[in-house]
C-alpha positions as CSV (number, residue, x, y, z in Angstrom):
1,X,0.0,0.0,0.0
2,X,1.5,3.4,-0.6
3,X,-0.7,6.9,0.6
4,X,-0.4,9.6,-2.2
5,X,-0.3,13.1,-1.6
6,X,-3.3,15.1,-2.5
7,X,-1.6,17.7,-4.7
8,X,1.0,14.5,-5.7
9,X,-1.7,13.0,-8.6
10,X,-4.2,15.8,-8.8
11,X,-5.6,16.2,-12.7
12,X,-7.5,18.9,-13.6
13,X,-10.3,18.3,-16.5
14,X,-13.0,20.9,-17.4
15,X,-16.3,19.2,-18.4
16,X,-19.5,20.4,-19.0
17,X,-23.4,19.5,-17.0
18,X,-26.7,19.4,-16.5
19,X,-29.9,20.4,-16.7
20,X,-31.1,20.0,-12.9
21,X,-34.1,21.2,-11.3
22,X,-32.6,24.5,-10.6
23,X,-30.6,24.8,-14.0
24,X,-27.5,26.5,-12.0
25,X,-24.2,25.9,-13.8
26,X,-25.4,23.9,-16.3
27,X,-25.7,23.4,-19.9
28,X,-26.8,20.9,-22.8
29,X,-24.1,19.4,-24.6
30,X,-24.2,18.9,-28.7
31,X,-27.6,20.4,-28.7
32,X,-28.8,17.4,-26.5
33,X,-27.6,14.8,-28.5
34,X,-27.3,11.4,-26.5
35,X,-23.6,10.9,-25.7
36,X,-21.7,8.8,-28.3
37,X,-22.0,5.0,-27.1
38,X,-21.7,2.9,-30.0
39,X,-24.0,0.8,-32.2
40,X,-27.1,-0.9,-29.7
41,X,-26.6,-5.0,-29.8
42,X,-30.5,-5.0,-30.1
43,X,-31.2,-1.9,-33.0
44,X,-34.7,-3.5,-33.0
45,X,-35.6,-2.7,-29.7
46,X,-37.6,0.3,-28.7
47,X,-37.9,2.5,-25.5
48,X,-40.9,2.1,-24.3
49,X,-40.6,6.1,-23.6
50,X,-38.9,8.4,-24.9
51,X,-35.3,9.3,-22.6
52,X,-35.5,5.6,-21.4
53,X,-32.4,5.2,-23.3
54,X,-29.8,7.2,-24.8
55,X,-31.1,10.5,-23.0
56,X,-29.6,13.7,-24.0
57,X,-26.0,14.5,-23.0
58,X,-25.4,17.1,-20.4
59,X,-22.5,18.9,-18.8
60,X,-21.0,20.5,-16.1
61,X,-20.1,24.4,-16.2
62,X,-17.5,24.1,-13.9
63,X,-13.8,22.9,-13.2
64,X,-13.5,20.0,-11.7
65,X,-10.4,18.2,-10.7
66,X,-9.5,14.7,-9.3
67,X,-7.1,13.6,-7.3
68,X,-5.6,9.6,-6.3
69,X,-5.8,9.8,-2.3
70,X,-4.5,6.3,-2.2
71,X,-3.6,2.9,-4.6
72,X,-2.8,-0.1,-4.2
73,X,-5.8,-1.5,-2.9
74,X,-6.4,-4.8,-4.4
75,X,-9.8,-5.2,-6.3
76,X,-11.3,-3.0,-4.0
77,X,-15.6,-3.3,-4.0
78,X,-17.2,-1.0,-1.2
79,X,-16.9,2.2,0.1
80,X,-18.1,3.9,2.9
81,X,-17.6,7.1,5.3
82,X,-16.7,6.7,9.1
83,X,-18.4,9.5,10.8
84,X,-14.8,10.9,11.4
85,X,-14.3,11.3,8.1
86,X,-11.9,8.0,7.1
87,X,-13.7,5.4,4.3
88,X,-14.2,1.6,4.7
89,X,-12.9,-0.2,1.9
90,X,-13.5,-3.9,0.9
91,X,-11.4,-5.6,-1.3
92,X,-12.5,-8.7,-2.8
93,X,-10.4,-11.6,-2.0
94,X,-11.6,-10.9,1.7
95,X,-9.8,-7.7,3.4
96,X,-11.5,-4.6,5.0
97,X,-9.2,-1.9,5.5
98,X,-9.4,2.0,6.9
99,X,-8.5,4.7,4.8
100,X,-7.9,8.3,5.9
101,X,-8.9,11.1,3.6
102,X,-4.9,11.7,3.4
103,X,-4.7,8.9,1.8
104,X,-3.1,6.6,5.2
105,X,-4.1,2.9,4.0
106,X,-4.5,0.5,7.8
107,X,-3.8,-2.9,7.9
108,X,-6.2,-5.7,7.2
109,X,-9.5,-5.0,9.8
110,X,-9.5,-8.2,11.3
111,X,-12.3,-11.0,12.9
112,X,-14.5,-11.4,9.6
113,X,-15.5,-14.5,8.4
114,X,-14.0,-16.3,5.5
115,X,-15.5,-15.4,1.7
116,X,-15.7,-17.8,-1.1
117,X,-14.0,-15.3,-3.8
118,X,-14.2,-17.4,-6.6
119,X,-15.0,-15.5,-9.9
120,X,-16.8,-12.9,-8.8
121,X,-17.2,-13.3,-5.4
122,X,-15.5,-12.2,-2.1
123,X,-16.2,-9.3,0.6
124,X,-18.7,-7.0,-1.1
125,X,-20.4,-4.3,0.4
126,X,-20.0,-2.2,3.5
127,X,-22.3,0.1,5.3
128,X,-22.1,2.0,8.7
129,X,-25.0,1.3,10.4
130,X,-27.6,4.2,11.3
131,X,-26.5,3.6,15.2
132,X,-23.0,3.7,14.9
133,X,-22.0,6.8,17.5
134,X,-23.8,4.8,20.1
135,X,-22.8,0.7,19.2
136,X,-19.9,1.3,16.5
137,X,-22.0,-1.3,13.8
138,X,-20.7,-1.9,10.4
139,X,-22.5,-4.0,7.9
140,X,-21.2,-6.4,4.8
141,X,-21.7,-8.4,2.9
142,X,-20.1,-11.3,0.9
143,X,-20.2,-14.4,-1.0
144,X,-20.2,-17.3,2.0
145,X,-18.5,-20.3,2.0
146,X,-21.2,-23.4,2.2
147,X,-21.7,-26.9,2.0
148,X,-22.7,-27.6,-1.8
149,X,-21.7,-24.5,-2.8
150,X,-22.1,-20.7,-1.6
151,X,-24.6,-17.8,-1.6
152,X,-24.4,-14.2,-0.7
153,X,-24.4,-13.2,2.9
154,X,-25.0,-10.2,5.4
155,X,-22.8,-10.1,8.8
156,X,-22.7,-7.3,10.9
157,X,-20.1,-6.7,14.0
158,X,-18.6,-3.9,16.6
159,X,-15.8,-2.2,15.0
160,X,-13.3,-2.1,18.1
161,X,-12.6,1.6,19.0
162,X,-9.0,1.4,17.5
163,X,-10.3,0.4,14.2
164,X,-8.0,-3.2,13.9
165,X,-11.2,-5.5,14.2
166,X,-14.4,-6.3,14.0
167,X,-16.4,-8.1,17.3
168,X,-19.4,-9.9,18.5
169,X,-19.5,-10.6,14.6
170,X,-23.2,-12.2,13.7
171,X,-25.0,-13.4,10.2
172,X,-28.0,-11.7,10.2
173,X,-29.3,-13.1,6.4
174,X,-28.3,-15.6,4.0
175,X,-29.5,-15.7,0.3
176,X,-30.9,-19.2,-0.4
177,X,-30.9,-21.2,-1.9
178,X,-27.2,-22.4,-1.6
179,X,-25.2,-22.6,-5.3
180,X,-21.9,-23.9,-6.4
181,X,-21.3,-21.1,-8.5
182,X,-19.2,-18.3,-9.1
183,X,-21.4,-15.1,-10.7
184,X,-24.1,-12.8,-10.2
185,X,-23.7,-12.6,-6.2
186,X,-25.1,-8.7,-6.8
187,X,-25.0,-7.2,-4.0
188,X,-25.1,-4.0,-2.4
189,X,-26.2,-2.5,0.9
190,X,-28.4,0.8,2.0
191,X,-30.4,1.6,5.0
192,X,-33.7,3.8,4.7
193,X,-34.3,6.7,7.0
194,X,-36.5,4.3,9.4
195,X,-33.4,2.0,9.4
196,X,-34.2,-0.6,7.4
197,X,-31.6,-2.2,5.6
198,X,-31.7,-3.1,1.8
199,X,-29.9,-5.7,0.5
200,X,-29.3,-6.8,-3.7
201,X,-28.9,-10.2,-5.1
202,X,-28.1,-11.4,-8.3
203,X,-29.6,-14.2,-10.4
204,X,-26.7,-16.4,-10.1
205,X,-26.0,-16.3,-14.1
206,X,-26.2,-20.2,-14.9
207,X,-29.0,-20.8,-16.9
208,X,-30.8,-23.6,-15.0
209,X,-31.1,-20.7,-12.2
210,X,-32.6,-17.8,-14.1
211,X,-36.2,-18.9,-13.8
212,X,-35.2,-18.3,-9.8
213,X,-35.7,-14.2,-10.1
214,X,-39.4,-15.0,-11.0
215,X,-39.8,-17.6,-7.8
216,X,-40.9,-16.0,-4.4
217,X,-40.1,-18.8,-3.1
218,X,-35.9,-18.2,-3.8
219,X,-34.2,-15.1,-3.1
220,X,-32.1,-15.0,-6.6
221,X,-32.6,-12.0,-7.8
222,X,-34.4,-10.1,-5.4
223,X,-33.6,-6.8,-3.4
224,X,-34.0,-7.8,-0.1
225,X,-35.4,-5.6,2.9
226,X,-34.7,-6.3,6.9
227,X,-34.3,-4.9,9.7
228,X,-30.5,-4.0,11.3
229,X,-30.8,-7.0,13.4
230,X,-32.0,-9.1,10.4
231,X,-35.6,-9.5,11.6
232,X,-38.4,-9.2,8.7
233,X,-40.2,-5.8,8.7
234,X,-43.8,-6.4,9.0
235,X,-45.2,-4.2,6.5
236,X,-42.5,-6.3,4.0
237,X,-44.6,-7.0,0.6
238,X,-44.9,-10.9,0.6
239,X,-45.5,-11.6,4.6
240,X,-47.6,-14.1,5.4
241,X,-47.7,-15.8,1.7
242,X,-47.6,-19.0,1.6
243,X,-44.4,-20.4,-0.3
244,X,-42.9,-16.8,-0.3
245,X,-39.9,-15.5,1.4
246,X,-40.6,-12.8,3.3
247,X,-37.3,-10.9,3.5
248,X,-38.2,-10.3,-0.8
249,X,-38.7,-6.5,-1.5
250,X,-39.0,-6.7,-5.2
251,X,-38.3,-9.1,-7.7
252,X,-37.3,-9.8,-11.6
253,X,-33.7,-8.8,-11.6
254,X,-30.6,-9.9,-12.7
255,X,-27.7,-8.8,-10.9
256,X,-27.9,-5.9,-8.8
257,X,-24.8,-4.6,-7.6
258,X,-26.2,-0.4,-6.6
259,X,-29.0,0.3,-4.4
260,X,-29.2,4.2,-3.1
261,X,-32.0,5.8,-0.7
262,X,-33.2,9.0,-2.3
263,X,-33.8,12.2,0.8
264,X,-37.6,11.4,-0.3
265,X,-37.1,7.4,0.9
266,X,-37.5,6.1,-3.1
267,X,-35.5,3.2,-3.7
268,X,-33.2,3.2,-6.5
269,X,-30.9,0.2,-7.7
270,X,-28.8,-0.6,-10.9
271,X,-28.3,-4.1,-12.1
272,X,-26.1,-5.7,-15.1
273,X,-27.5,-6.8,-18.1
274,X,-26.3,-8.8,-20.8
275,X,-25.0,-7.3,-24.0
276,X,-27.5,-4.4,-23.8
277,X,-29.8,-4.2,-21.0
278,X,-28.3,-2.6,-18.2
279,X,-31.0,-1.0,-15.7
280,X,-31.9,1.8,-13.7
281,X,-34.9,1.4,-11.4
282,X,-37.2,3.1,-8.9
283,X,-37.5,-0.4,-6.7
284,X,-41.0,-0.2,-5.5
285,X,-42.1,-3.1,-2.7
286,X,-43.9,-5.9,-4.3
287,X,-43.0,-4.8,-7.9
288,X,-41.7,-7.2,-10.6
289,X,-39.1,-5.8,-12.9
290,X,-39.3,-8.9,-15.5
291,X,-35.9,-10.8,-15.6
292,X,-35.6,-13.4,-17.0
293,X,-39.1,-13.2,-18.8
294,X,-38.5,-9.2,-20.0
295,X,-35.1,-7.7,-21.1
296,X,-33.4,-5.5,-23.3
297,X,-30.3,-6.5,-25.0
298,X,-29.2,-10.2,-26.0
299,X,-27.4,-12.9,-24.6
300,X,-23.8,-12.9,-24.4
301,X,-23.8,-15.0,-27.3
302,X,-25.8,-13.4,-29.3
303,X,-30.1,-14.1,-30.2
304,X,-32.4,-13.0,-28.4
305,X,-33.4,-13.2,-24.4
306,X,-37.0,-15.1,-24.6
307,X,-38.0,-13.7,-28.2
308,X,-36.6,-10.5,-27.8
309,X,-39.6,-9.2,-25.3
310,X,-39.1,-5.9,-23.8
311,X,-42.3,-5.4,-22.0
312,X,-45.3,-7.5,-20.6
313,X,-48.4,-7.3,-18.3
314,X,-47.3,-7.5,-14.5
315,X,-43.4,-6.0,-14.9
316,X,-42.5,-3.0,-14.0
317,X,-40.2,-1.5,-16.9
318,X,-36.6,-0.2,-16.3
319,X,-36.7,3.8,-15.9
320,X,-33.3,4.2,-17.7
321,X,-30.9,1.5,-20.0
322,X,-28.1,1.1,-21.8
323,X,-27.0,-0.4,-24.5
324,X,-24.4,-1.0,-25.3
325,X,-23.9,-1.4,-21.3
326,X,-21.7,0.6,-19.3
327,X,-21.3,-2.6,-16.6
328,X,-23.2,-1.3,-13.6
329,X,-21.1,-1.0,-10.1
330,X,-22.1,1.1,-7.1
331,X,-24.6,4.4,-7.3
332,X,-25.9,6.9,-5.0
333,X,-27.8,9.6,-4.7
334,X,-26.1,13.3,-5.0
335,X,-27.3,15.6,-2.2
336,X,-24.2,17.7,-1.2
337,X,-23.2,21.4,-1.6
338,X,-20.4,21.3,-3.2
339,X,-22.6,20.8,-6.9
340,X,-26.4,22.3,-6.0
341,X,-26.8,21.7,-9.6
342,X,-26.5,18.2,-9.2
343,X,-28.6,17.6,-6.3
344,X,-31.1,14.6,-7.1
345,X,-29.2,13.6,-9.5
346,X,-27.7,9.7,-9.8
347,X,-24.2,8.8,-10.0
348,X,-24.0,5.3,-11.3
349,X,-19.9,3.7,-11.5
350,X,-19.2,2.2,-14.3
351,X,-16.9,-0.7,-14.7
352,X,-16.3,-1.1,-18.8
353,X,-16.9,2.1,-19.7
354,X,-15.0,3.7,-16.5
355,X,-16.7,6.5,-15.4
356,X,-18.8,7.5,-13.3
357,X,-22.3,8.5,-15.2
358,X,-24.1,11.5,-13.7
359,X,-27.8,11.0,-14.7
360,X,-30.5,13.8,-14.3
361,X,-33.8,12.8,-12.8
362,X,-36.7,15.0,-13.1
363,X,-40.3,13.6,-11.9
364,X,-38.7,9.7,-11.6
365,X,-37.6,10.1,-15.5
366,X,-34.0,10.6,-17.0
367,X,-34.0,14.1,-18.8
368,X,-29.5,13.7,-18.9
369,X,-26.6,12.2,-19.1
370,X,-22.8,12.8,-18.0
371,X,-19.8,10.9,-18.0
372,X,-17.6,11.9,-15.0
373,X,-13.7,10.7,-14.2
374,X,-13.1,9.6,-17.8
375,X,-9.6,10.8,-17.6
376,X,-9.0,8.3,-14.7
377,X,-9.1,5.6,-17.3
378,X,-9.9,2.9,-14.8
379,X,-13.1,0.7,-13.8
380,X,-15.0,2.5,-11.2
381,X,-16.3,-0.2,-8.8
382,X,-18.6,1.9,-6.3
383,X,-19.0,6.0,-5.5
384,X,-19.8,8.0,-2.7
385,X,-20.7,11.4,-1.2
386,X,-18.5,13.2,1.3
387,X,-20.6,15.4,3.9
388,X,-18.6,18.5,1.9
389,X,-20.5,17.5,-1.4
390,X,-16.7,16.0,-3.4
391,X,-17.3,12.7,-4.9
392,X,-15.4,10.0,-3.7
393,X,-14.5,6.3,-5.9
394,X,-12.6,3.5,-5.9
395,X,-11.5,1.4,-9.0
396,X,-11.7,-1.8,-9.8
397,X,-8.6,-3.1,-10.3
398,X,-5.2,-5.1,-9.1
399,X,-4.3,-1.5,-7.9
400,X,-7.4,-0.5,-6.7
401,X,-7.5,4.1,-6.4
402,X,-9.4,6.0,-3.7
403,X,-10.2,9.2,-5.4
404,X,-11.4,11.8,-4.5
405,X,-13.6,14.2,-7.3
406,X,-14.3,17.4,-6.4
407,X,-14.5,21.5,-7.4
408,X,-11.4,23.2,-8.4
């Protein structure tokens, strides 16, 4: 690990953004022309409203500049803020480390349990939980070691006041059922204002398990919603019916690796498609969103996904998609001072296309689109807001950047 000084690796870009709610410091780029993105997989295909694809570029009328606080890190996936101001990172193959805004990389956090980090699995997510200046709660979660196989888990634990380890560790939800498999694990974490804690799940890729996002009964491919101790809320969409799990928020996806609260409490997640497909949605409770049964794009192989059907009686269509896909990581929801223009506005990673894209939402519909960081040149794994408004990453990669994004 090696810290970086701030000024050390700062670059300066000047790009240009958006049309927000307020219109400060922003423009429309190339006469709102969608950004250039390359030939769609499925030309065929239709939105099934307009901006639900391709949605006119935007810019920011400002200088921003970013700057490496710290590489090294090795396949780093989650990010997020201590209430002193130092970031949890993950890195896949199983390590949680602390790093300071300075750019100060700790050692190895230790007490977690072992991950299964096959393909794409490992430590995941981290979260602080909404109690931490009273019980010190953090909040992951990973692919789990089991007996036939493995599934995506959620532990929690008391990070010890000097920061070197997790205690009183406890599994508080396991994804079932139980797969020997290495994709599609999703899976990100987010608690609601009320302190409910949102959990995403991928599909597990094979295709014998697809038909499993469409089963209640499974929780492949669900967003999952608890409570911080892992109990199941009451008001939870499927209590109480028979054959249904009733830890299931919403349904119909395919691997889900962003989930964001909005200030208003709406529930946003991104999830992977195949070539094409990509989504953006407003995750409502109860709602099915139509994987495997509806989906842009095509398979990896090429033909079509079930026919080529985009839309059907009973699923909920995608608010935004892309295609080609950008490879959805990590999103949140921008509500800092540092870019009032921006506020409301999501800001999705992206791992091929490595950015991060800034999409403008007015009345739940995307009206814009900005790539952000493209001069970094790297796969952006996850994103984050610092209380001061700057935009904070890491990268996907064998040496993994924390960067920080922010307002000349």
């Amino acid at each position: 690990m090696r810290p970086h000084a701030l000024a050390a690796s700062a670059f300066v870009l000047t790009l240009a953004a958006a049309c927000g709610a307020n219109g400060q410091g922003q423009t429309a780029a190339q006469d709102g022309a969608p950004l250039p993105t390359g030939a769609a997989n499925a030309p065929d295909q239709q939105p099934a409203f307009p901006g639900q694809t391709r949605a006119p570029g935007v810019r920011t009328d400002a200088e921003l500049q970013h700057t490496v606080v710290a590489s090294g890190l090795e396949e780093p996936w989650g990010l997020a803020m201590l209430p002193d101001g130092r970031w949890l990172v993950t890195e896949r193959p199983g390590r949680m480390r602390i790093v300071t805004s300075d750019g100060q990389v700790g050692e190895p956090i230790s007490g977690l349990p072992a991950v299964d980090a096959r393909g794409q699995g490992g430590l995941l997510d981290v979260v602080v939980g909404p109690g931490f200046a009273q019980d010190r709660l953090i909040y992951w979660s990973y692919a789990e070691p089991r007996e036939g196989g493995n599934a995506t888990s959620v532990a929690r634990g008391r990070l010890s006041d000097d920061g070197t380890r997790v205690e009183n560790v406890e599994v508080i939800f396991r994804a079932l059922p139980t797969y020997d498999g290495g994709a599609h694990f999703g899976s990100s974490l987010a608690f609601d204002a009320a302190g409910h804690l949102f959990v995403t799940l991928g599909d597990r890729s094979d295709r014998p398990m697809r038909p499993q996002a469409q089963d209640l009964g499974s929780h492949m491919g669900k967003t999952i919603r608890i409570n911080a101790d892992g109990s199941v809320p009451a008001d939870n969409p499927f209590v109480g019916r028979e054959g249904a799990r009733p830890e299931i928020w919403s349904l119909g996806h395919r691997n889900v690796q962003g989930v964001a609260i909005a200030p208003d409490g709406d529930v946003w997640t991104v999830e992977h498609g195949t070539r094409g497909g990509d989504e953006v949605n407003l995750d409502r409770a109860g709602v099915n969103y139509g994987w495997p049964d509806v989906a842009y794009g095509i398979e990896y192989r090429g033909g079509p996904i079930n026919a080529g059907v985009t839309a059907r009686e009973g699923t909920e269509q995608p608010v935004y998609y892309w295609d080609p896909v950008i490879a959805p990581g990590g999103m949140t929801v921008y509500d800092g001072p540092m870019f009032p223009g921006w506020r409301g506005n999501l800001l999705v990673a992206a791992l091929k296309e490595k950015h991060i894209a800034r999409l403008v939402i007015d009345d739940g519909r995307v009206v814009g689109e900005e790539r952000l960081l493209t001069d970094l040149g790297e796969r952006v794994r996850d994103v984050a807001v610092a209380p001061d408004g700057a935009v904070w990453a890491i990268t996907d990669e064998t040496d993994g950047k924390l960067v920080r994004l922010a307002a000349r």
